[in-house]
PDB file of N, CA, C and O in Angstrom, chain B, residues numbered from 101:
ATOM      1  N   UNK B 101      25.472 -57.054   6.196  1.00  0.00           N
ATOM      2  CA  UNK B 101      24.547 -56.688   7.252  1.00  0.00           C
ATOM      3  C   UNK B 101      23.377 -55.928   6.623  1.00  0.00           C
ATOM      4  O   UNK B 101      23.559 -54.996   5.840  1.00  0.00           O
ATOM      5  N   UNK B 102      22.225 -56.342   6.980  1.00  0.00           N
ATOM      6  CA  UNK B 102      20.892 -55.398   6.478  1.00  0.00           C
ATOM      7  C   UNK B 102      21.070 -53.904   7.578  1.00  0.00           C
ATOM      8  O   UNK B 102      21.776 -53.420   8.463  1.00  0.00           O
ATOM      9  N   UNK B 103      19.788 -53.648   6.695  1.00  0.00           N
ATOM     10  CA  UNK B 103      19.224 -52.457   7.478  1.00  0.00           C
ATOM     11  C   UNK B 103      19.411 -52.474   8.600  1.00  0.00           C
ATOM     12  O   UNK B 103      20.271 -51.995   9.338  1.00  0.00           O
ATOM     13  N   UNK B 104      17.945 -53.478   8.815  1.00  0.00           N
ATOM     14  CA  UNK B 104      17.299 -53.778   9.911  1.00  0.00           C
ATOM     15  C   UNK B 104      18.125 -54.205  10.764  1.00  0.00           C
ATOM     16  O   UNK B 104      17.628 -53.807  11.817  1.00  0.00           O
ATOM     17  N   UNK B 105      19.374 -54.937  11.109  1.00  0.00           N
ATOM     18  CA  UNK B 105      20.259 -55.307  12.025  1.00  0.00           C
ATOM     19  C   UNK B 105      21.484 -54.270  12.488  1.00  0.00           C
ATOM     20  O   UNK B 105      22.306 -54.489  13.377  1.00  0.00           O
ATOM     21  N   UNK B 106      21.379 -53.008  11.592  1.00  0.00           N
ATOM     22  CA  UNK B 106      22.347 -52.147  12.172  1.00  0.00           C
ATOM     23  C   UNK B 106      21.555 -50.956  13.165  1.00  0.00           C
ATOM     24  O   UNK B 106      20.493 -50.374  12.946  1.00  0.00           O
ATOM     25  N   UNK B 107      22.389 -50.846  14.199  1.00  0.00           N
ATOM     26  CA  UNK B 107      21.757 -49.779  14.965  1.00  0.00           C
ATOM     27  C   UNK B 107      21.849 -48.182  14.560  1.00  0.00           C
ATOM     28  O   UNK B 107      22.757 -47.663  13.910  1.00  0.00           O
ATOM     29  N   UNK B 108      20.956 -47.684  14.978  1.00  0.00           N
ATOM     30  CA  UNK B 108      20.648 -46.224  14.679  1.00  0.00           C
ATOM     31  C   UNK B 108      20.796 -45.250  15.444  1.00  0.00           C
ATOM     32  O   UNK B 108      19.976 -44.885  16.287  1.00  0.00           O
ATOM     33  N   UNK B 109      22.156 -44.611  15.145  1.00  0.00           N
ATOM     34  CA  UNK B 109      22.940 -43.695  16.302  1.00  0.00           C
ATOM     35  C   UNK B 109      22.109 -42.546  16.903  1.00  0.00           C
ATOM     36  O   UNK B 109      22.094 -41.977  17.995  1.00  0.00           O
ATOM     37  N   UNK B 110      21.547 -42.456  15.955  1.00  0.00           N
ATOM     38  CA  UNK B 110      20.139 -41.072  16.627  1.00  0.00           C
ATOM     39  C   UNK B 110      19.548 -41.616  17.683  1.00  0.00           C
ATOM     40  O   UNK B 110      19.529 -41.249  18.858  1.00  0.00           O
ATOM     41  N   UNK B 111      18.982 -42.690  17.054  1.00  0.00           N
ATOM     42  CA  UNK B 111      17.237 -43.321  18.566  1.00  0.00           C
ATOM     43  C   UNK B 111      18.483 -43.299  19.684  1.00  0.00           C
ATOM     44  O   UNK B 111      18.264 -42.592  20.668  1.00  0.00           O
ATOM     45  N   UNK B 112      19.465 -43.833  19.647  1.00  0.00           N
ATOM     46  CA  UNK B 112      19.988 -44.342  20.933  1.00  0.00           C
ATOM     47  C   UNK B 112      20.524 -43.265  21.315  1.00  0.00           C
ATOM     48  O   UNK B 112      20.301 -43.065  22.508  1.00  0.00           O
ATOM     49  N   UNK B 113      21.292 -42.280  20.702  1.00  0.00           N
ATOM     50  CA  UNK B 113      21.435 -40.987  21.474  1.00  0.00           C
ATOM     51  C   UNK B 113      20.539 -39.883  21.842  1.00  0.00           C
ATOM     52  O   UNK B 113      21.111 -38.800  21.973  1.00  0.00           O
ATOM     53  N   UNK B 114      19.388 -39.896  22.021  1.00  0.00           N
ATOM     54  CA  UNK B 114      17.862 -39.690  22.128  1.00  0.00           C
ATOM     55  C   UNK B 114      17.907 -40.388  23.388  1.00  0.00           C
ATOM     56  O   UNK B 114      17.866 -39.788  24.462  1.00  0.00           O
ATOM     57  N   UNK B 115      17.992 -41.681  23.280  1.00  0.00           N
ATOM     58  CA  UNK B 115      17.979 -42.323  24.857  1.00  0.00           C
ATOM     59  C   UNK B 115      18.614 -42.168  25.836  1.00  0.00           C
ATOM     60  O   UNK B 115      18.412 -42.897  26.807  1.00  0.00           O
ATOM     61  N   UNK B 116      19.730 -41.000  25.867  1.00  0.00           N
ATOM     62  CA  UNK B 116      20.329 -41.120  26.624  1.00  0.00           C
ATOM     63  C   UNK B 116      20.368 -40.069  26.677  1.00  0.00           C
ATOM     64  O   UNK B 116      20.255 -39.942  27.896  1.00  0.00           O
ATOM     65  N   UNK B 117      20.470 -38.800  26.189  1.00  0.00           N
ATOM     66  CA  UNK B 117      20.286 -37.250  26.432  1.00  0.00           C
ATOM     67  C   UNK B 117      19.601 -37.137  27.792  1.00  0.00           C
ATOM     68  O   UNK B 117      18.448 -37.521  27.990  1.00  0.00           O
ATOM     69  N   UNK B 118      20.370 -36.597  28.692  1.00  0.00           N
ATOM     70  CA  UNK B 118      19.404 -36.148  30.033  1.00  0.00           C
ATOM     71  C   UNK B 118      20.579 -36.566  30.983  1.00  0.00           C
ATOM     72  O   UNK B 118      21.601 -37.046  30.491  1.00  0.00           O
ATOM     73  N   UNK B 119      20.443 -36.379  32.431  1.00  0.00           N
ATOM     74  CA  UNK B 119      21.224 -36.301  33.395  1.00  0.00           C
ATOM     75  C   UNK B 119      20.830 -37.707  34.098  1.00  0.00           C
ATOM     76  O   UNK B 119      19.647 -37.806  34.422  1.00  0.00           O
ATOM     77  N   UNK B 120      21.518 -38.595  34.319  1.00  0.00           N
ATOM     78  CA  UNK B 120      21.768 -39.603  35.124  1.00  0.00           C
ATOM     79  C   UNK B 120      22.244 -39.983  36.325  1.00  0.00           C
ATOM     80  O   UNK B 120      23.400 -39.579  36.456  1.00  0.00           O
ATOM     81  N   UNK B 121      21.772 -40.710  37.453  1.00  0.00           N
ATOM     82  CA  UNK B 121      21.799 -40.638  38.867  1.00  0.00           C
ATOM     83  C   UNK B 121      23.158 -42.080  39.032  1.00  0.00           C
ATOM     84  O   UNK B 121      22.707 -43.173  38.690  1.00  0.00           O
ATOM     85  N   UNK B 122      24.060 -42.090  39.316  1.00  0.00           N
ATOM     86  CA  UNK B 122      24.957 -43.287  39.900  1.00  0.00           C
ATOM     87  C   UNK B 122      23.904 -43.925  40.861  1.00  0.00           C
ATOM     88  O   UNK B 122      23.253 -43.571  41.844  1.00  0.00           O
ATOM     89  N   UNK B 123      24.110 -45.404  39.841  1.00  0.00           N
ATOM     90  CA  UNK B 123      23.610 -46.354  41.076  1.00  0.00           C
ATOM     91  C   UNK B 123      24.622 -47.134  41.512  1.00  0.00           C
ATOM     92  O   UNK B 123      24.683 -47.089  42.740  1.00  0.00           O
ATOM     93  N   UNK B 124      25.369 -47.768  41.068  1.00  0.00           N
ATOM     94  CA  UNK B 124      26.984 -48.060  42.226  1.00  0.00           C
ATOM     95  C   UNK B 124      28.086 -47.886  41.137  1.00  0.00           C
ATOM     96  O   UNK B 124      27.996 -47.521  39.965  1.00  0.00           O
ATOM     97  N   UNK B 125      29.264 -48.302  41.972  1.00  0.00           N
ATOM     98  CA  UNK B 125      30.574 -47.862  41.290  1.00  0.00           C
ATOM     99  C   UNK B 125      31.230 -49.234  41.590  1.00  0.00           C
ATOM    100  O   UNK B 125      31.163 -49.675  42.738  1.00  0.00           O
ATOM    101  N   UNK B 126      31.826 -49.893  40.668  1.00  0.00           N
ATOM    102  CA  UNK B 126      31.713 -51.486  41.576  1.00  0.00           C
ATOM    103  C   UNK B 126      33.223 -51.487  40.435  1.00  0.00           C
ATOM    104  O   UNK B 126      33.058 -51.061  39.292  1.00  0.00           O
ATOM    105  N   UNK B 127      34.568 -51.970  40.853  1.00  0.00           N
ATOM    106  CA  UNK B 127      35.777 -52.458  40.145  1.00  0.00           C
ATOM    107  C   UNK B 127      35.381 -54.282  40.394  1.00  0.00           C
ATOM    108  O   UNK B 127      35.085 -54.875  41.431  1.00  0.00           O
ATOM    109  N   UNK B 128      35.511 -54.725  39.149  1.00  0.00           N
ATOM    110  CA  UNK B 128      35.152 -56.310  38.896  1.00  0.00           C
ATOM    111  C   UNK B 128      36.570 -56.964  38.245  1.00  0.00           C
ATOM    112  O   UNK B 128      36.703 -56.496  37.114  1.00  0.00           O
ATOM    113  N   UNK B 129      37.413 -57.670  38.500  1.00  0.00           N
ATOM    114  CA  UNK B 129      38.667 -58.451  37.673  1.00  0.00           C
ATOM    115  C   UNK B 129      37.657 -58.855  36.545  1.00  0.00           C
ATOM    116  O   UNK B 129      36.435 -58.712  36.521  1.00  0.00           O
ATOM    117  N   UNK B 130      38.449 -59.362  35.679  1.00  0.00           N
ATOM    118  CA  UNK B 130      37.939 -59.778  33.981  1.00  0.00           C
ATOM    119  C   UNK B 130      37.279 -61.133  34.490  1.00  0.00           C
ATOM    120  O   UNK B 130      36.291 -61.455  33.830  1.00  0.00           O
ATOM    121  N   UNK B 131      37.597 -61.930  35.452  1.00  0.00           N
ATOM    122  CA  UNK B 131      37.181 -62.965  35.152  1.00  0.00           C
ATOM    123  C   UNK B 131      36.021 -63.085  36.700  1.00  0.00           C
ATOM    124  O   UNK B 131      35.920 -64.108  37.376  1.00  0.00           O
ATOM    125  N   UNK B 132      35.328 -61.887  36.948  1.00  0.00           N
ATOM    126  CA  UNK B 132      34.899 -61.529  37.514  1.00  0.00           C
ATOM    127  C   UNK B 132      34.691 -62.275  39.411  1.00  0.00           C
ATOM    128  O   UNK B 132      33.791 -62.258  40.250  1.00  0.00           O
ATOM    129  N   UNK B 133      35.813 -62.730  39.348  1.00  0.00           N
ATOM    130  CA  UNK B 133      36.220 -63.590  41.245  1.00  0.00           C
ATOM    131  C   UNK B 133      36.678 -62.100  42.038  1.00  0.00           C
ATOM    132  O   UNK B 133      37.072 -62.437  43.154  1.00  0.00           O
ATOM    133  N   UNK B 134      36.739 -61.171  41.947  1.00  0.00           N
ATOM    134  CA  UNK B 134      37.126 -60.117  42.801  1.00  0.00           C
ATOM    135  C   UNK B 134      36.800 -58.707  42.230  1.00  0.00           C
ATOM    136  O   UNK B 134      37.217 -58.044  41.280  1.00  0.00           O
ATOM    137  N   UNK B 135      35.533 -58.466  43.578  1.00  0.00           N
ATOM    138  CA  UNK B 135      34.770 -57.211  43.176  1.00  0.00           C
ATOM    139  C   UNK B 135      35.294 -56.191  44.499  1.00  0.00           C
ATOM    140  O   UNK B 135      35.359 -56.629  45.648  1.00  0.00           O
ATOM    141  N   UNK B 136      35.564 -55.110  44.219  1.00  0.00           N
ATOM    142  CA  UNK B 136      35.921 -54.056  45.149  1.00  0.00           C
ATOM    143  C   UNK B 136      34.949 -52.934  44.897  1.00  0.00           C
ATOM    144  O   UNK B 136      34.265 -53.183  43.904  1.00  0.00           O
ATOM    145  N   UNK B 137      34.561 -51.398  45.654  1.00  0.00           N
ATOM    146  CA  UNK B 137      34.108 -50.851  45.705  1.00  0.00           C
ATOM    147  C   UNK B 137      35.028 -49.107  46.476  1.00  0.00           C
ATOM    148  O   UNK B 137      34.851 -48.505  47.535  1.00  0.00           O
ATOM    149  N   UNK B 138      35.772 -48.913  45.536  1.00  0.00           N
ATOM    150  CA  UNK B 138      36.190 -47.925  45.126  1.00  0.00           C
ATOM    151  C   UNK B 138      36.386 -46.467  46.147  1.00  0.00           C
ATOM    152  O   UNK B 138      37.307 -45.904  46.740  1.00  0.00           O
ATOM    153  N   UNK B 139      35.569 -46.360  46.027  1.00  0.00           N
ATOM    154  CA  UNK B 139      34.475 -45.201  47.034  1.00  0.00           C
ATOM    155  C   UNK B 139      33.457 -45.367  47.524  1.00  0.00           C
ATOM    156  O   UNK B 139      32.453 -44.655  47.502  1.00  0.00           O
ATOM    157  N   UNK B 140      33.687 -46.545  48.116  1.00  0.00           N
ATOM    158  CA  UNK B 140      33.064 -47.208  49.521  1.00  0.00           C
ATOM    159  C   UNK B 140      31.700 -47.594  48.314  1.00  0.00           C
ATOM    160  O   UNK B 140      31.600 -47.374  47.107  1.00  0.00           O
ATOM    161  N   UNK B 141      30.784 -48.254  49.313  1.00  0.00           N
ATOM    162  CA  UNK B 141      29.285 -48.897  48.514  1.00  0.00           C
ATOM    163  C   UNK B 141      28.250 -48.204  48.867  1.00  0.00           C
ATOM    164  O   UNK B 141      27.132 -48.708  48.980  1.00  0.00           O
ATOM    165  N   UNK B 142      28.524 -46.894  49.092  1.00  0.00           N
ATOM    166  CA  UNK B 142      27.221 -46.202  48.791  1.00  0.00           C
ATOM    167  C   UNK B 142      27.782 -44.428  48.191  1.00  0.00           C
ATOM    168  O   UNK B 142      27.469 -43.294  48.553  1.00  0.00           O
ATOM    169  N   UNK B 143      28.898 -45.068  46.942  1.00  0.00           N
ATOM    170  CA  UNK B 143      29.587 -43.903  46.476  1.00  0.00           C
ATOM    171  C   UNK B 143      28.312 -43.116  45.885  1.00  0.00           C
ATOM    172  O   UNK B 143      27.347 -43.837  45.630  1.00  0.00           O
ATOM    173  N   UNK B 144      28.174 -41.766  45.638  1.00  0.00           N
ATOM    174  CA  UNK B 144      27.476 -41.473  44.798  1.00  0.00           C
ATOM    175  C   UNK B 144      28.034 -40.407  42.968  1.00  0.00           C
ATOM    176  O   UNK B 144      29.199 -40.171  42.648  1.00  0.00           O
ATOM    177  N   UNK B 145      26.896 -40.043  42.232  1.00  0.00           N
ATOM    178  CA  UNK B 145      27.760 -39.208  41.605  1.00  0.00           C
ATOM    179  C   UNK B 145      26.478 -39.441  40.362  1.00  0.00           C
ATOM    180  O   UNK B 145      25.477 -40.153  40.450  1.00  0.00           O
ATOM    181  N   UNK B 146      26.997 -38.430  39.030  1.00  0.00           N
ATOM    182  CA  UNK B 146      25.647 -38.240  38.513  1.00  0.00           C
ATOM    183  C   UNK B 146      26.585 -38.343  37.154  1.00  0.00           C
ATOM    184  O   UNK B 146      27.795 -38.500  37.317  1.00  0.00           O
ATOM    185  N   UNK B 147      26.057 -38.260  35.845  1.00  0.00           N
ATOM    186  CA  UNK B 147      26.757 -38.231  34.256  1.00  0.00           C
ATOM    187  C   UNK B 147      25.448 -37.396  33.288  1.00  0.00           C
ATOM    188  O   UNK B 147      24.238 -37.620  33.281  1.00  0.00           O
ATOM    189  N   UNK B 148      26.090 -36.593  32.681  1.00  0.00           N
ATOM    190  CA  UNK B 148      25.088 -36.015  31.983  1.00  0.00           C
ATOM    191  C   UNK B 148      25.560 -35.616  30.646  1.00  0.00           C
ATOM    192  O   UNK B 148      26.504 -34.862  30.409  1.00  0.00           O
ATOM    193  N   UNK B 149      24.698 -36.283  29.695  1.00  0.00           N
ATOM    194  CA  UNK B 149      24.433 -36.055  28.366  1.00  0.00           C
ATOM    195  C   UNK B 149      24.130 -35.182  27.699  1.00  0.00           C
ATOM    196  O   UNK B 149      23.464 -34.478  28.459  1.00  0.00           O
ATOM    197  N   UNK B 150      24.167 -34.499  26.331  1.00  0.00           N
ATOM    198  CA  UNK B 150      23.835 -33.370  25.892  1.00  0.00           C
ATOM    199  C   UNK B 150      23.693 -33.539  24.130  1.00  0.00           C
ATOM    200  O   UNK B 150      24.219 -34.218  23.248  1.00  0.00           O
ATOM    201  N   UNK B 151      22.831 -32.666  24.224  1.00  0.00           N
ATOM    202  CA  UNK B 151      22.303 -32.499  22.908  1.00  0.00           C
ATOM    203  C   UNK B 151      23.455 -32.569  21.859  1.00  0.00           C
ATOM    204  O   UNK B 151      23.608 -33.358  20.927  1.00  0.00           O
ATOM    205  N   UNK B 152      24.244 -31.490  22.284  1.00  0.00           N
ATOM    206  CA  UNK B 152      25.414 -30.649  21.630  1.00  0.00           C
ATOM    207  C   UNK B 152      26.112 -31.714  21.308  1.00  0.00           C
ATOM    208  O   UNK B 152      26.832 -31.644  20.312  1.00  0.00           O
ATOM    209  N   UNK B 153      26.046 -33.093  22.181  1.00  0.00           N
ATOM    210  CA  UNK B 153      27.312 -34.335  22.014  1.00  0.00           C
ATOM    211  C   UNK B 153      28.250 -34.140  23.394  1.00  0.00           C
ATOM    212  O   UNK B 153      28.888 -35.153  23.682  1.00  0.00           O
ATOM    213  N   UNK B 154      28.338 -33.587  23.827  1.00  0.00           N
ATOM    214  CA  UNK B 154      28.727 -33.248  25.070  1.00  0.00           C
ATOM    215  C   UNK B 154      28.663 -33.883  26.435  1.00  0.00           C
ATOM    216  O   UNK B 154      27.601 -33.671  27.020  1.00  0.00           O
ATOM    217  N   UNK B 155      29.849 -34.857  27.297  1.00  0.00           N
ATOM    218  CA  UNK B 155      29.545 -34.875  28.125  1.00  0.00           C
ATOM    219  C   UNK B 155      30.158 -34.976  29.660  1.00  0.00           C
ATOM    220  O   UNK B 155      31.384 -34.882  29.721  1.00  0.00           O
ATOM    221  N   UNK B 156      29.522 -35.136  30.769  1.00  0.00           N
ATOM    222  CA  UNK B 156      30.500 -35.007  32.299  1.00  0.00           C
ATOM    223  C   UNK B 156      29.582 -35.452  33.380  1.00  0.00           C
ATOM    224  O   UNK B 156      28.432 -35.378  33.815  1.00  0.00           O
ATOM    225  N   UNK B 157      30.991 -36.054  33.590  1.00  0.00           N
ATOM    226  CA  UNK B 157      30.466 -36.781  34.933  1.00  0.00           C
ATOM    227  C   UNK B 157      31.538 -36.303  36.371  1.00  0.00           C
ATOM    228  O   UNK B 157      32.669 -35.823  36.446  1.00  0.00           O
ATOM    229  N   UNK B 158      30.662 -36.660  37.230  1.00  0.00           N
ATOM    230  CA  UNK B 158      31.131 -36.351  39.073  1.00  0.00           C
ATOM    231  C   UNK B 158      30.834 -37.524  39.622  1.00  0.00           C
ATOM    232  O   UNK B 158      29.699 -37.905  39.336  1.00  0.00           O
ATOM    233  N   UNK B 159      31.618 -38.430  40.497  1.00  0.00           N
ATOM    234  CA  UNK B 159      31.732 -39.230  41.165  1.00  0.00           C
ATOM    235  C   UNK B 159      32.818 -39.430  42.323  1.00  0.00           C
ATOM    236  O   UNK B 159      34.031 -39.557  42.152  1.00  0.00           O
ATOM    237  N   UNK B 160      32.025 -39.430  43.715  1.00  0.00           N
ATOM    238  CA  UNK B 160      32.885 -39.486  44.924  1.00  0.00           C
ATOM    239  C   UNK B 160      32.158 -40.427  46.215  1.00  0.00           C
ATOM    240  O   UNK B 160      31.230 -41.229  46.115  1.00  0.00           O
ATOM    241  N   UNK B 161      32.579 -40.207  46.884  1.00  0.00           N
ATOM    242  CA  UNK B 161      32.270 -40.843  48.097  1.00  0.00           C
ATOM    243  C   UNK B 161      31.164 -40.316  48.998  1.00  0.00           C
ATOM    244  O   UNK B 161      31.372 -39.128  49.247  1.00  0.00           O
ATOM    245  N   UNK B 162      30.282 -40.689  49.458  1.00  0.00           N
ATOM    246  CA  UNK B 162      29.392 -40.194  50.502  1.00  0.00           C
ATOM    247  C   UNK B 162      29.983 -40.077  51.634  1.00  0.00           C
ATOM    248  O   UNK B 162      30.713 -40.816  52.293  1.00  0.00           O
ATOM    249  N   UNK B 163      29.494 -38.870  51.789  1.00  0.00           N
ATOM    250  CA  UNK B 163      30.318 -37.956  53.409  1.00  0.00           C
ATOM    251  C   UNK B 163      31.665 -37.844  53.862  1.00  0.00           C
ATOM    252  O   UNK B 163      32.376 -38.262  54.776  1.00  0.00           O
ATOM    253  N   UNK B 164      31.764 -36.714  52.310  1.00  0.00           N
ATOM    254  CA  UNK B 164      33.319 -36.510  52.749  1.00  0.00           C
ATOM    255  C   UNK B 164      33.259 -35.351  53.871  1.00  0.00           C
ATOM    256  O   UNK B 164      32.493 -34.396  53.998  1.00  0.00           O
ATOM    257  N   UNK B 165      34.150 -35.711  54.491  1.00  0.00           N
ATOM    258  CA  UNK B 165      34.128 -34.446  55.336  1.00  0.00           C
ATOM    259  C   UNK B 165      34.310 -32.793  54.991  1.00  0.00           C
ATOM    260  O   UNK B 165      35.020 -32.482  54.035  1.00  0.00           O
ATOM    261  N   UNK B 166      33.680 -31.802  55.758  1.00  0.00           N
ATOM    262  CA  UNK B 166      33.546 -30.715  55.331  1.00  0.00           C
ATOM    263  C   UNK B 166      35.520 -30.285  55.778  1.00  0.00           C
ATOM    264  O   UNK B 166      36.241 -30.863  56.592  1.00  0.00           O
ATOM    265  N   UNK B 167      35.829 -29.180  54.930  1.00  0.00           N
ATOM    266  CA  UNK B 167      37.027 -28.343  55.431  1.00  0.00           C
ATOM    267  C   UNK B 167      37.230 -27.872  57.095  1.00  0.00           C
ATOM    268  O   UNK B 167      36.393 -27.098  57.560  1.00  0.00           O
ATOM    269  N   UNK B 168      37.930 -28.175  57.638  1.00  0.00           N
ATOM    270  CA  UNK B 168      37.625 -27.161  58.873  1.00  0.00           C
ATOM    271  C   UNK B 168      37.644 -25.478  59.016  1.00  0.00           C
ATOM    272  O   UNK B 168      37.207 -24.884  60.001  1.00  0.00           O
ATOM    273  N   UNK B 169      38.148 -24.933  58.014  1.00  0.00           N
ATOM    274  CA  UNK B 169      37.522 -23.488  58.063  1.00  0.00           C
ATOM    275  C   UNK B 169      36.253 -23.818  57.438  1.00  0.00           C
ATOM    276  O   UNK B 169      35.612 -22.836  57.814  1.00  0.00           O
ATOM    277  N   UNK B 170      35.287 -24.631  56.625  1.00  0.00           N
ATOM    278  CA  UNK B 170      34.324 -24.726  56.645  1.00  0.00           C
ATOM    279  C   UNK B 170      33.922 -23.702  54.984  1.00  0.00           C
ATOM    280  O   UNK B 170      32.856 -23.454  54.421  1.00  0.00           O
ATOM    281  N   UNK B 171      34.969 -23.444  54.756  1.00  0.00           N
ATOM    282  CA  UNK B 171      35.319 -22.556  53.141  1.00  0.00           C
ATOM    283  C   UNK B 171      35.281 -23.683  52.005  1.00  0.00           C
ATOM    284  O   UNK B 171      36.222 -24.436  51.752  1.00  0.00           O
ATOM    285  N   UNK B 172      34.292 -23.677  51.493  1.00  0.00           N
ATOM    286  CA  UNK B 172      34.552 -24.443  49.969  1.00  0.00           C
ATOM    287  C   UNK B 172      35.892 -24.420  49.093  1.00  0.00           C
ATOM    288  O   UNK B 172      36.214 -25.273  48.266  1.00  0.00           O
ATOM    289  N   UNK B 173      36.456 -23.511  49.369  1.00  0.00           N
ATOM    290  CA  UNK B 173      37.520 -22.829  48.366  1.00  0.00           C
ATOM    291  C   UNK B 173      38.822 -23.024  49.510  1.00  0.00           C
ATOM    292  O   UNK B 173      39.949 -22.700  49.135  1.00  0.00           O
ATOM    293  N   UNK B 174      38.614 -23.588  50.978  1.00  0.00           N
ATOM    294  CA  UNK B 174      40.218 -23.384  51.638  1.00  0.00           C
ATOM    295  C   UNK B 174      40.101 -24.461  52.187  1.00  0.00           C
ATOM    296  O   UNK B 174      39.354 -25.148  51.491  1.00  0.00           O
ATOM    297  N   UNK B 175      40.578 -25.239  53.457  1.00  0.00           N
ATOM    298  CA  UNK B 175      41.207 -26.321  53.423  1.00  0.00           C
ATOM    299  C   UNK B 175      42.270 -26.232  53.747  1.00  0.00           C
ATOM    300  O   UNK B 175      42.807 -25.208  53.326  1.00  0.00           O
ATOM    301  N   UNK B 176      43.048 -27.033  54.502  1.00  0.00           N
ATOM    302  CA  UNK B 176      44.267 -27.549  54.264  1.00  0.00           C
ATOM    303  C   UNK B 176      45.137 -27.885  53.296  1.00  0.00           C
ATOM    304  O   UNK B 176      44.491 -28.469  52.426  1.00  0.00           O
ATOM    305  N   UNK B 177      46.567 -27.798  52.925  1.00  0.00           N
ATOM    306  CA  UNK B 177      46.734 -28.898  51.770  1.00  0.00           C
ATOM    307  C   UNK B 177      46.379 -30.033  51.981  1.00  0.00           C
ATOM    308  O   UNK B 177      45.709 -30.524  51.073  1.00  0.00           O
ATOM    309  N   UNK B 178      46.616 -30.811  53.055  1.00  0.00           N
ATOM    310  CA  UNK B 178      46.097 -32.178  52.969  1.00  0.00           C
ATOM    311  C   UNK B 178      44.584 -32.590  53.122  1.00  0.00           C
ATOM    312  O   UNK B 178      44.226 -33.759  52.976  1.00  0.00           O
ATOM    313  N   UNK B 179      43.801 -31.665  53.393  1.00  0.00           N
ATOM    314  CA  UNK B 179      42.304 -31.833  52.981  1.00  0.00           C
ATOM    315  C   UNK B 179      42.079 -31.989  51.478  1.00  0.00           C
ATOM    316  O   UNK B 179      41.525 -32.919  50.892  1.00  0.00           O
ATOM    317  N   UNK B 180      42.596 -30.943  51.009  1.00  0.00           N
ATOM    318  CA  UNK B 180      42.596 -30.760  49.616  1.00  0.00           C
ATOM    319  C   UNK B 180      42.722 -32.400  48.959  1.00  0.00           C
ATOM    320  O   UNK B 180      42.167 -33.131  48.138  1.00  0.00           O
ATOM    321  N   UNK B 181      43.904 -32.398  49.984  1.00  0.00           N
ATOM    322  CA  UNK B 181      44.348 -33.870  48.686  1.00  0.00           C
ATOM    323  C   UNK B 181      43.446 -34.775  49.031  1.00  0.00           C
ATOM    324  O   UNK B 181      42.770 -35.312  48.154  1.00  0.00           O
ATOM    325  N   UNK B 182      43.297 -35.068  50.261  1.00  0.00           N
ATOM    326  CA  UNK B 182      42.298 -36.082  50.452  1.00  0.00           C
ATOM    327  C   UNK B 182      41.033 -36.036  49.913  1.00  0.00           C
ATOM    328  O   UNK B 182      40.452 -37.121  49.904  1.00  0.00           O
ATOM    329  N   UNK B 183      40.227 -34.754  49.299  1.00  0.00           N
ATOM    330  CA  UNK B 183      39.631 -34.504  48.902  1.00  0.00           C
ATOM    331  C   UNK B 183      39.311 -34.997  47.279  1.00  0.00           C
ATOM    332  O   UNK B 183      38.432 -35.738  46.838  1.00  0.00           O
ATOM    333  N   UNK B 184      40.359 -34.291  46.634  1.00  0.00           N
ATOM    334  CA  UNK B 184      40.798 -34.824  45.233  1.00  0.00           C
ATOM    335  C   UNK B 184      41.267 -36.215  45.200  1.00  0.00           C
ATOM    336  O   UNK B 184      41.183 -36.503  44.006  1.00  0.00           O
ATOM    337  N   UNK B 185      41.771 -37.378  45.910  1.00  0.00           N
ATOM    338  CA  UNK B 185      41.815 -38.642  45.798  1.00  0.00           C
ATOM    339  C   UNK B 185      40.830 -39.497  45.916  1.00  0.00           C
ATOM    340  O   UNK B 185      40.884 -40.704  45.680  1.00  0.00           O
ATOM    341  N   UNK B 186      39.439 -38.556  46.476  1.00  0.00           N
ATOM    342  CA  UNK B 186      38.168 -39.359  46.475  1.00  0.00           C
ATOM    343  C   UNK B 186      37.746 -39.126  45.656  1.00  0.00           C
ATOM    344  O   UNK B 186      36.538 -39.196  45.880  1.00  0.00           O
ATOM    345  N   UNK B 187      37.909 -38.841  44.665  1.00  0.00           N
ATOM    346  CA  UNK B 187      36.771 -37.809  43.687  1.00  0.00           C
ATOM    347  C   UNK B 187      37.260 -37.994  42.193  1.00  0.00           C
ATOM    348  O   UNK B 187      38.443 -37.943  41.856  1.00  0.00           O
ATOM    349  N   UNK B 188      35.804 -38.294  41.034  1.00  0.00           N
ATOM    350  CA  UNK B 188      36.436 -38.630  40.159  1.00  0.00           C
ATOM    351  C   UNK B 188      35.313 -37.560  39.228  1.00  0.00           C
ATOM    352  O   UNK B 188      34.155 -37.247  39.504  1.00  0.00           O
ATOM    353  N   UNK B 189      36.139 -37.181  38.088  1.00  0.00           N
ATOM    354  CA  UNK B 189      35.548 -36.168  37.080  1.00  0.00           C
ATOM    355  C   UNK B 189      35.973 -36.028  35.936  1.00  0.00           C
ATOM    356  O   UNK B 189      35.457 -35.203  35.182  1.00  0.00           O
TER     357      UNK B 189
END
């Protein structure tokens, strides 16, 4: 292989450093006849890159419902779970 035909791990990790917006979340079989959509088709969620090499992503469903005490931190147990079964990180 030359030079010129091997890629250059810098430029391309340069290209990608920065925070990224989910545009869908789509499960496809290998032989691509059956497409599903996970967390519904207008899931959202973001992935972010880092200098350091570092990286994380959040991905869930649009409009999960709020807790009914309305506490970020309380919930039900079974809110909770339903919560954490939509949600990927």
């Amino acid at each position: 292989m030359t030079e010129t035909n091997t890629l250059d791990r810098g430029t391309i990790a340069e290209g990608v450093i920065g925070a990224w917006r989910l545009v869908s979340y789509v499960v496809e079989d290998a032989d691509g006849g059956h497409r599903s959509f996970p967390l519904g088709d207008d899931a959202h969620g973001i992935i972010i890159y880092t200098q350091s090499g570092h990286m994380s992503v959040q991905i869930g469903p649009t409009g999960r419902p709020q807790y009914q005490d309305c506490s970020p931190h309380g919930g039900t147990d079974a809110e909770r779970a339903a919560t954490a079964a939509g949600y990927l990180a």
